[in-house]
C-alpha positions as CSV (number, residue, x, y, z in Angstrom):
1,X,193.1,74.0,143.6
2,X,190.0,74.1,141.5
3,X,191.0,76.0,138.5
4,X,187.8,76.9,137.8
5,X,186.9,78.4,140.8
6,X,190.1,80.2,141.4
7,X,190.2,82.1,138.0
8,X,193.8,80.2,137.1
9,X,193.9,79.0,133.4
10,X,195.6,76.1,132.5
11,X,197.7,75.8,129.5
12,X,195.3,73.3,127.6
13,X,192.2,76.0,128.5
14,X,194.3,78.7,127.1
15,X,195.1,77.0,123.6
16,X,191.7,76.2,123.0
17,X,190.6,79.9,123.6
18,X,193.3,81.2,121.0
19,X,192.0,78.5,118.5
20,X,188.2,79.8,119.3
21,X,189.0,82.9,118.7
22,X,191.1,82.4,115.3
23,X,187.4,80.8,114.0
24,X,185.4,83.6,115.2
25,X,187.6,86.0,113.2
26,X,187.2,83.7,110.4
27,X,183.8,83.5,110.4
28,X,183.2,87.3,110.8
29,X,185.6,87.7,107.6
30,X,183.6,85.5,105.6
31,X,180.2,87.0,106.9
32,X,181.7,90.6,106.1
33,X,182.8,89.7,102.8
34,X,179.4,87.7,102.1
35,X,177.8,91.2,103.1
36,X,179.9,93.6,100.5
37,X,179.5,90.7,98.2
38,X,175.6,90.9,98.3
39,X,175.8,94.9,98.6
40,X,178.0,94.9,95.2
41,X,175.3,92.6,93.7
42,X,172.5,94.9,95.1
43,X,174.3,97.7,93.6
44,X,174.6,96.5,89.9
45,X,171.4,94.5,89.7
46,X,169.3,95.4,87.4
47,X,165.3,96.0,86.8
48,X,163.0,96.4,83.6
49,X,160.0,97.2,83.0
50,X,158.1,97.3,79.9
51,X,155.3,99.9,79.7
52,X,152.2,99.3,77.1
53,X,150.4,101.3,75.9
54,X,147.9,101.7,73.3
55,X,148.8,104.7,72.2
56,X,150.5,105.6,69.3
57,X,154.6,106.6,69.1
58,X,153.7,109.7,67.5
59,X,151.1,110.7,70.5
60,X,152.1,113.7,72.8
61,X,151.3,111.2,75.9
62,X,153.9,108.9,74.4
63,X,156.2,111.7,74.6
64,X,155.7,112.3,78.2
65,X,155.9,108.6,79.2
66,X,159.7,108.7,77.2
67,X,160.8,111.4,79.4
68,X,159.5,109.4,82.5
69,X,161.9,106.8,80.7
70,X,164.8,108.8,80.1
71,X,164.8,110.3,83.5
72,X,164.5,107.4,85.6
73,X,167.3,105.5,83.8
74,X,169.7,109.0,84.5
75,X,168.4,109.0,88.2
76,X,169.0,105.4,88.7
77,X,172.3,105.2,87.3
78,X,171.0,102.9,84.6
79,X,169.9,100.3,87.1
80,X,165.9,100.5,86.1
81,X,165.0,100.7,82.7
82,X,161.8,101.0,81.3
83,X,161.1,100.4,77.5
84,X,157.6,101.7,75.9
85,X,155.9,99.5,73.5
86,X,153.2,101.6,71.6
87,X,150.1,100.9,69.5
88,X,149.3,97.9,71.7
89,X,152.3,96.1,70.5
90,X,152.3,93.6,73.6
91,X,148.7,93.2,73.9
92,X,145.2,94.2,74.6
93,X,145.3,96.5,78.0
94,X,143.3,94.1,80.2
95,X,145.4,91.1,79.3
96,X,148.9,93.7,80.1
97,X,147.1,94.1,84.0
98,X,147.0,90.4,84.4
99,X,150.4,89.9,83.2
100,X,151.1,92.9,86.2
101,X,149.2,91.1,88.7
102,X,151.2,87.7,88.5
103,X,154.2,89.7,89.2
104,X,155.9,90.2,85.8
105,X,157.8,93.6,85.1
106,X,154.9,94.6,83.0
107,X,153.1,98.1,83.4
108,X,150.4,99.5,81.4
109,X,148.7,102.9,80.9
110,X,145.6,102.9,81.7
111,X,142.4,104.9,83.6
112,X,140.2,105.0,86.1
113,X,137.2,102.8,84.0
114,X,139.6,99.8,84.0
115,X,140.8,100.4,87.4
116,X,137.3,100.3,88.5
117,X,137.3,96.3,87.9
118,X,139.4,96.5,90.8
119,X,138.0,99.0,93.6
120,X,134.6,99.9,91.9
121,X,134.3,103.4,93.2
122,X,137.6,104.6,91.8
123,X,135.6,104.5,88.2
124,X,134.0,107.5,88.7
125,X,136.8,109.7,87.6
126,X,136.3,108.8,84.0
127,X,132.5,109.5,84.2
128,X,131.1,112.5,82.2
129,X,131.2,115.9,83.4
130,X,132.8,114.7,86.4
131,X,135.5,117.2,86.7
132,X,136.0,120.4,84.5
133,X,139.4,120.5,84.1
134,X,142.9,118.9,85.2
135,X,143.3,121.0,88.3
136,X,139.8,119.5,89.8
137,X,140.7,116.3,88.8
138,X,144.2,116.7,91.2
139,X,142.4,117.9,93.6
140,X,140.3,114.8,94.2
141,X,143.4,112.2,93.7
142,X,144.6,114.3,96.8
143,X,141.8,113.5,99.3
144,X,141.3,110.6,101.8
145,X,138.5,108.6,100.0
146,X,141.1,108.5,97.0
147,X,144.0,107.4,99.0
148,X,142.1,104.7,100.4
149,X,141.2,103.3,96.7
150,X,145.2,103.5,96.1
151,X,145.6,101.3,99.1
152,X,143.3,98.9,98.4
153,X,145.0,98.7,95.1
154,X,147.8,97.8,96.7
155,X,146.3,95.0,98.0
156,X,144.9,93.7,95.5
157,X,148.3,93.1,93.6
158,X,148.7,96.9,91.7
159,X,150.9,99.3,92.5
160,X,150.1,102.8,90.3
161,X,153.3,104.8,89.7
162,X,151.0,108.0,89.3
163,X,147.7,109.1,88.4
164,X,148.4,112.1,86.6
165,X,149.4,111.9,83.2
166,X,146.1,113.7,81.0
167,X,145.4,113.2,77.5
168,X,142.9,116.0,77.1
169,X,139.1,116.0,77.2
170,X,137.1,113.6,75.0
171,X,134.2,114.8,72.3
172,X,132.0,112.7,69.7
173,X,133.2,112.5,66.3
174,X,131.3,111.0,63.3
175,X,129.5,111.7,60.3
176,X,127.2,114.6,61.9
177,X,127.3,117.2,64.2
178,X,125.3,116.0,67.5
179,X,124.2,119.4,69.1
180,X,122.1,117.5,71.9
181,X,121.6,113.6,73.6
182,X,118.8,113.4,71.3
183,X,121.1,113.3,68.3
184,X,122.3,110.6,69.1
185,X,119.4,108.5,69.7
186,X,120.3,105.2,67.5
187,X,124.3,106.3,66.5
188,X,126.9,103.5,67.7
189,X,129.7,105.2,69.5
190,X,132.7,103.6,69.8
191,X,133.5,103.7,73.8
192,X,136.1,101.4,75.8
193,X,133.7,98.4,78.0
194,X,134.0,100.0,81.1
195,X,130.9,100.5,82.5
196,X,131.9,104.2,83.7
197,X,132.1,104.8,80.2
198,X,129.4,102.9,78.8
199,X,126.9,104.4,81.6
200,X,128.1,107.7,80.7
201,X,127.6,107.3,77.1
202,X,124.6,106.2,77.2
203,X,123.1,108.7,79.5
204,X,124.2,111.0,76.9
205,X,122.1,109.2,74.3
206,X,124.0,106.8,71.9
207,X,124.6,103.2,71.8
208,X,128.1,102.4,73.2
209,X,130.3,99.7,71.2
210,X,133.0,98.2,72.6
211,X,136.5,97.6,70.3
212,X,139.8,97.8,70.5
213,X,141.3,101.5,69.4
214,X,143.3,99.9,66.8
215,X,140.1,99.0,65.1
216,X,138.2,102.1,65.2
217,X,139.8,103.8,61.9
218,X,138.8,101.0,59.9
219,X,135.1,100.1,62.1
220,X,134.2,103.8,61.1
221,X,135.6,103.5,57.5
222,X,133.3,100.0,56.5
223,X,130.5,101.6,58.6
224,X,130.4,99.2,61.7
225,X,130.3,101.9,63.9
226,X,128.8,105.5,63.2
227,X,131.8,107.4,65.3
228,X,133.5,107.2,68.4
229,X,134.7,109.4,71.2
230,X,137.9,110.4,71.8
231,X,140.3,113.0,72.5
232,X,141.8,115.7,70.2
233,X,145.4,113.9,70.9
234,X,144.4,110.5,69.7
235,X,142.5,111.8,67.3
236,X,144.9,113.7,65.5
237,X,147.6,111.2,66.1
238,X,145.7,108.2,64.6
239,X,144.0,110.4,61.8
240,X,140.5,110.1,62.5
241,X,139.6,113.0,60.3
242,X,140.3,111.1,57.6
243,X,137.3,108.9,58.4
244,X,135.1,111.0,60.5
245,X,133.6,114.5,59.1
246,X,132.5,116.2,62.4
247,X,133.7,116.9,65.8
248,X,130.8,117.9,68.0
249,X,132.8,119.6,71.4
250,X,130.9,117.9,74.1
251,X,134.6,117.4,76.2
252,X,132.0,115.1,77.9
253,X,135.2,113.1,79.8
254,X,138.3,114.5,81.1
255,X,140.7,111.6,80.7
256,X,143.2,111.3,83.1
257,X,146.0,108.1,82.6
258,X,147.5,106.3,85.5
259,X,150.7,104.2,85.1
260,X,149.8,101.1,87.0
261,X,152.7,97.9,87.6
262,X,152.3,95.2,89.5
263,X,152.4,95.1,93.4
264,X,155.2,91.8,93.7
265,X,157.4,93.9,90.8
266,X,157.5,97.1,92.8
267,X,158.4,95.3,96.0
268,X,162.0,93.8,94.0
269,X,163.1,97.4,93.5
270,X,165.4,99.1,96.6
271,X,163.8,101.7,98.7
272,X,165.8,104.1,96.5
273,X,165.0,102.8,93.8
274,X,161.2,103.0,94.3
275,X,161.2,106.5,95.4
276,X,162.5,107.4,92.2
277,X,160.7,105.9,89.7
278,X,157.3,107.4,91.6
279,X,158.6,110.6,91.8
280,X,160.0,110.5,87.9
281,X,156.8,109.4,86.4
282,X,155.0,111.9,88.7
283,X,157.1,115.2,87.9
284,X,157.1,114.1,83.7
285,X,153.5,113.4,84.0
286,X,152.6,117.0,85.5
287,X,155.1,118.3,82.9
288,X,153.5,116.2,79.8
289,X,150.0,117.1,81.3
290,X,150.5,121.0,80.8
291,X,151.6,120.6,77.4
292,X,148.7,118.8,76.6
293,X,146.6,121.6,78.0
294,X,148.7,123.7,75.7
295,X,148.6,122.1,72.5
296,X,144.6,121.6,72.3
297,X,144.2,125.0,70.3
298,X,146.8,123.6,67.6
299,X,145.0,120.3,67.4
300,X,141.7,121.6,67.0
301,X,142.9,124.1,64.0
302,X,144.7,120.3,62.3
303,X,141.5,118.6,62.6
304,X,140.2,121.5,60.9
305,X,142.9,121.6,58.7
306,X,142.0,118.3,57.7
307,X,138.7,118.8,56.7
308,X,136.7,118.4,59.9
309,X,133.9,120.8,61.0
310,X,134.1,121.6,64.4
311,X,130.9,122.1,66.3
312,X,130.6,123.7,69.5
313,X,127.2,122.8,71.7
314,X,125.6,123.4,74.8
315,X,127.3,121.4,77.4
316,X,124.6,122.2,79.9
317,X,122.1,119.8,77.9
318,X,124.2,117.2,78.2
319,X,125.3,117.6,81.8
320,X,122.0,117.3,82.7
321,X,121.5,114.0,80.8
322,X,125.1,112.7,82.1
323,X,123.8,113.0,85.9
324,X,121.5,109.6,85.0
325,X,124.8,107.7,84.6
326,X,125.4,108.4,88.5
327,X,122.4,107.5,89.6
328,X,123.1,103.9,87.3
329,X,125.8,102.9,89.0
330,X,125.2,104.5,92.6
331,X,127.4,107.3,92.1
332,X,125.6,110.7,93.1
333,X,126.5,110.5,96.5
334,X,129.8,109.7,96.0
335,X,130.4,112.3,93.7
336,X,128.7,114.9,96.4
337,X,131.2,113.3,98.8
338,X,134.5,113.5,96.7
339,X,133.5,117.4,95.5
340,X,133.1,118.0,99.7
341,X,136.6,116.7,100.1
342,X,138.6,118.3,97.2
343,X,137.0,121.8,98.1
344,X,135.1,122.1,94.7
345,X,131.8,122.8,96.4
């Protein structure tokens, strides 16, 4: 009789299935313990990241960045850890971006003006008189069009933890009070290269001068510059009063940070993981953002303290002047646009 066909088994048949089955439960041992072995790995891996800024230790921003710090390392369990270097201590900002692009566990503070080297239009939150206030500026991060820059971010190798940490609004200080754009016909103002910044300050009628912030105490001091602008945080932190005799209150730029890593870095952390450290720096940032709103009173009355006059001008006059930056770099429609979207029309 056909064994085979009959359904009989013979003893030989039957040894060999035992045997098959002994290396099946072998191998699904080995795959099971290869699985909690890679799980337990998973679970006490861990990721750094080192933030640079160049801001100083003693700046309220700094401050806000810690508590991002503090929190995330709680919330993870100690599995991500990020470590602030301040004052540019790793390097100059654009050089920090690079380093994020290629996939390191770098991340740097920075704004909208650099990030516009990347998706052009996203520079026009760091043009003058763009937005009044922190609340507007939210607003717009919140529409489509913005969302779309964030994505295309993405793509381009940077991944922003959040958008909303804010150091305040930025004003001229120098050596005179500049009431109107025709003031500062001729004065060098120290300004970072972006173009949304060096459109804007020009529109408003100086010479923008690119340099590091590290070397704007002593450009103003010998006299290779004539001022700079810069907000009341900054200023107080790095002591510009002791080189610069007036503040003229244009609050010309509402300057909004972003926390930006790189895309490949972002993608090594868990799902977990990732959720956190976005939602961290987000929360701290709104948190650190409201003080900041809070505090400008006190820092106006210590640059005062310190000797500075404090000027307050028309902000009309200049608004009027800034709208020629737009029309420099093809903004005014855009701007029309991203006001329709955010419901500040």
């Amino acid at each position: 009789m056909n064994s085979v066909r009959s359904g009989a088994v013979s003893p030989k048949t039957k040894q060999e299935g035992i045997k098959m089955k002994k290396i099946l439960a072998l191998v699904l041992a080995a795959c099971l313990l290869l699985a909690l072995g890679a799980s337990a790995f998973a679970a006490d891996k861990t990721y750094e990241l080192k933030l640079s800024t160049t801001q100083t230790d003693t700046s309220m921003i700094y401050a806000g960045m810690k508590a991002a710090a503090d929190k995330i390392l709680e919330d993870t369990d100690g599995h991500v850890k990020v470590t602030i270097y301040p004052s540019s201590q790793l390097g100059a900002e654009e050089d920090m971006i690079d380093q994020a692009l290629q996939g390191m566990g770098i991340a740097v503070l920075t704004d909208a003006g650099r990030m516009s080297s990347y998706v052009n239009d996203m520079g026009i939150l760091n043009m003058a008189y763009f937005v009044d206030n922190y609340e507007d500026g939210v607003k717009v991060m919140e529409t489509a069009t913005f969302q779309a820059w964030d994505d295309e971010l993405n793509q381009q190798g940077l991944h922003p933890l959040c958008y909303n940490y804010f150091d305040g609004s930025r004003s001229f200080m120098g050596h005179q009070a500049f009431n109107t754009p025709a003031d500062l016909k001729g004065v060098v103002i120290r300004t970072p290269g972006a173009a949304p910044y060096s459109k804007s300050i020009e529109a408003l009628g100086a010479t923008p001068y690119n340099i590091a912030w590290s070397e704007v105490y002593n450009g103003i001091q010998t006299k290779a510059i004539d001022g700079c602008e810069v907000q009341n945080t900054s200023a107080v932190s790095s002591k510009i009063y002791e080189v610069c005799e007036v503040a003229s209150m244009t609050e010309h730029i509402n300057l909004f940070n972003f926390v930006v890593c790189g895309q490949a870095w972002f993608d090594k952390l868990p799902a977990e993981y990732q959720e956190i450290v976005e939602k961290d720096f987000q929360e701290c940032a709104f948190q650190n953002a409201q003080e900041v709103i809070a505090a400008q009173a006190d820092l106006i009355q210590t640059l005062k303290d310190n000797g500075m006059e404090i000027v307050e001008v028309d902000k009309e006059v200049f608004k009027e002047a800034a709208k020629n930056a737009y029309e420099a770099l093809g903004w005014t429609e855009l701007r029309e646009t991203l006001y329709k979207e955010a419901g500040l029309q």
